[in-house]
C-alpha positions, 0 to 999 in steps of 0.5 A, a space after each residue: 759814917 752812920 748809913 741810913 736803911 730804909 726796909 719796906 714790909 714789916 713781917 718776919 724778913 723785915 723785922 729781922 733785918 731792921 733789927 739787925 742792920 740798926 744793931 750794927 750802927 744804922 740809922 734805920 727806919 721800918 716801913 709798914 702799909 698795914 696798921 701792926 707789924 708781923 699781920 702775916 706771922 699773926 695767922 701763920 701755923 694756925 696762930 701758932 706760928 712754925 718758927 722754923 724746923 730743927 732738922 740739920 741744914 742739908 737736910 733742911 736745904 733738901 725740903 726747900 724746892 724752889 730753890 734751896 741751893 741759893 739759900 746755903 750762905 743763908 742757911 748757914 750763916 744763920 741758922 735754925 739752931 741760931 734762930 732757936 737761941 735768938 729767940 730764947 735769948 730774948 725772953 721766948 721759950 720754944 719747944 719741938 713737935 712732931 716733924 722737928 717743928 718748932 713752935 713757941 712754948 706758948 703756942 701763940 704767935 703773938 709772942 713771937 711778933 712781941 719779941 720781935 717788935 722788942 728787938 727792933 725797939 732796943 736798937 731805936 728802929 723808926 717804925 712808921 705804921 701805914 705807911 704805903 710805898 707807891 714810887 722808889 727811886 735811885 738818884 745818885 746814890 741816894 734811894 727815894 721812897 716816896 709815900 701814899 700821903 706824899 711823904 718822901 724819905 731818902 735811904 742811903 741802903 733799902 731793903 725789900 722785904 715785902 712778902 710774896 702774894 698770898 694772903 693779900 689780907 695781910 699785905 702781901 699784894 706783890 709791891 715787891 715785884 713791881 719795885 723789882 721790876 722798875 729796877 730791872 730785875 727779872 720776875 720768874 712767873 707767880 704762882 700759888 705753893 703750899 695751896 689746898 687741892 680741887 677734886 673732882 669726886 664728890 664723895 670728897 665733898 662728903 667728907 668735908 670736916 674729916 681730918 686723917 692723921 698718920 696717912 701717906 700719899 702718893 702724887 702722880 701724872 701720868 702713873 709717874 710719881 711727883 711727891 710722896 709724903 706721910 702725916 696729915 691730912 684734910 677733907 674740904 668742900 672743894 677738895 684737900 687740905 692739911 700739910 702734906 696735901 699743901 707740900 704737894 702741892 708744890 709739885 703742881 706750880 708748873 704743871 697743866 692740871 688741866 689735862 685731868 692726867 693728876 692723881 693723888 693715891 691715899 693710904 689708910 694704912 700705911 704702917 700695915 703691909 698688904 698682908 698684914 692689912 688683911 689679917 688685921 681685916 680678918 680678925 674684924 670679920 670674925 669679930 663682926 661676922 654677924 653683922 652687915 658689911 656696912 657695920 663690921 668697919 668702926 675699929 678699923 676707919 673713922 665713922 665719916 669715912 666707913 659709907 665712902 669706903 663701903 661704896 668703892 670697895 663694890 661689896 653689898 654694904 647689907 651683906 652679912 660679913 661671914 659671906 664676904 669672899 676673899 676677892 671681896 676682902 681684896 677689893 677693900 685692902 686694894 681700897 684702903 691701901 690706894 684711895 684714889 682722888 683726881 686732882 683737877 685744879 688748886 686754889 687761887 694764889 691768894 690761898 697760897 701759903 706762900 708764893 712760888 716765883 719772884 725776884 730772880 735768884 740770878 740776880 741776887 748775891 746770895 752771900 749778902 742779899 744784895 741786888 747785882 743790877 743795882 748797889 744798895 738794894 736789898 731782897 729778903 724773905 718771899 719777894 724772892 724766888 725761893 720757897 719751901 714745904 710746910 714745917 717751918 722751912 718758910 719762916 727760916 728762910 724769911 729770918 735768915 735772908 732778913 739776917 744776911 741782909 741786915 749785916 751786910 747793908 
């Protein structure tokens, strides 16, 4: 018998679910409050949109830190190497980039959202635009939703796939916890992941605009090491941004920032040892040897970042480089290798890529996406409580709890 499946949020999850539930022989129907599908996959990789990561699936799990091991049935069941010829399959051509990130050989998103709706669309999905849910309800075995215009529909399976709470712009302003909630679901604390740094330098703020490519960082609190990284990175007004500052980042969404115990130890050159550094420093002095101090650095820095440097290295920026003494040269390797900046904050969860905490995991099969208090109700993408680093992780995890959910209902 033909089962009617209501899915509340029309993003990534949302669309991979009412499309594949509706290709098993559903009746279903789309919920969006917004005025377009996929808002959220519009701005995500920088309009680019991250489809997903190619790396093997235990080493995919391994990047995924709000809880990965829930996500193994997910991941395997449909997987990125399945997302890749899903998309291709439909008409869009991808390509891998630096760090196994996917992205579509186009380079815009909007293809990828394209693609999508056109899928929904082959299996008939009733997609009803700016349509808010404000009450849900289940009477017998029947789900009631009823709508901001007064509106009140019955689903005999509903999916839940209404995005965490960042970038509220694009919707994802929490209906799917307090949905949860009312089913008596547990909520573990939101807070922001994959969110920019505050610091409290202000040679930081100087630096705003400077972009660092192929640099590595070290976390700490307390001189004990949180996370490491390698890639690039981002000077702002407030701080630091970029991708591995905002993986970082996720190592803080449980911690007292406040204590100014937090640490982030930046290397310029973290393809050079100590050693090596310093012969590389040795052949730009005697190619300077000339010069003041504050010239003898443009082969070796980008031009912003030479004054900061000169500064905290402590060497006269106005002496002569063939004056400069070996414990002075060590000074500035010290500097270069361990570019220290103290944390003090991150910014609000509205600037989170995605959002750490949601519905628990406890509560949610992880073969099927479906509740374990409430038959017929369903969780995907990031009302759950899993999350993962930049690269492509979160996006996967939307597409294969969407997948799994739309199978099974």
């Amino acid at each position: 018998m033909k089962k009617t499946v209501i899915v509340i949020g029309g993003g990534a999850s949302g669309m991979m679910s009412a499309g594949i539930a509706a290709s098993q022989g559903n009746n279903v129907i789309l919920l969006e409050k917004n005025d377009r599908l996929g808002k959220k996959i519009f701005i995500s990789g920088k309009g680019r949109c991250n489809i997903t990561n190619s790396s093997p699936i235990d080493e995919f799990i391994e990047n995924i830190p709000g809880n990965g091991h829930f996500l193994y049935s997910a991941l395997y069941t449909f997987s990125n190497d399945n997302l890749i010829d899903f998309f291709e399959k439909l008409g869009l051509k991808t390509k891998i980039e630096r760090g196994n990130r996917v992205f579509p050989l186009s380079d815009k998103s909007s293809d990828v959202i394209n693609v999508l709706i056109k899928f929904i669309n082959s299996f008939n999905v009733r997609i009803m635009l700016n349509s808010e849910v404000t009450e849900l309800k289940k009477e017998s075995h029947k789900f009631i939703i009823t709508l901001r215009n007064g509106d009140i529909l019955y689903s005999d399976k509903l999916i839940v796939a209404t995005g965490g709470m960042s970038y509220p712009d694009t919707g994802s302003t929490g209906d799917g916890y307090s949905f949860a909630g009312k089913f008596g679901h547990k909520i573990t604390p939101l807070k922001p992941s994959l969110v920019p740094l505050i610091s409290s330098e202000q040679w930081v703020i100087r630096l705003q605009g400077l972009s660092l490519k192929n640099v590595s960082i070290k976390l700490t609190r307390n001189n004990k090491k949180l996370y490491t990284d390698f890639g690039e990175m981002l000077f702002t007004h407030f701080g630091l941004s970029g991708p591995i500052i905002l993986s970082s980042s996720r190592h803080l969404a449980n911690v007292d920032i406040q204590k100014n115990d937090i640490k982030l130890d930046i290397d310029l050159k973290p393809a050079l040892s100590i050693e090596q550094l310093d012969k590389r420093i040795q052949r730009d002095f005697e190619k300077y040897s000339k010069k003041q101090y504050k010239n003898s650095l443009d082969d070796l820095l980008p031009q912003k970042l030479i004054p900061i440097i000169v500064e905290l290295s402590g060497i006269d920026s106005e002496k002569v480089v063939n004056q400069i003494t070996k414990l002075e040269r060590t000074k500035l390797i010290n500097i270069l290798k361990n570019l220290t900046v103290n944390i003090c904050g991150t910014r609000p969860i509205k600037e989170g890529i995605v959002t750490c905490g949601g519905v628990s995991t406890n509560e949610i099969n992880p073969s099927t996406m479906e509740s374990k208090l409430v038959e017929g109700l369903y969780f995907t993408g990031e009302v759950i409580d899993v999350d993962g680093y930049t690269g492509g992780y979160n996006l996967q995890i939307a597409f294969s709890t969407g997948y799994l959910a739309g199978m099974n209902v």
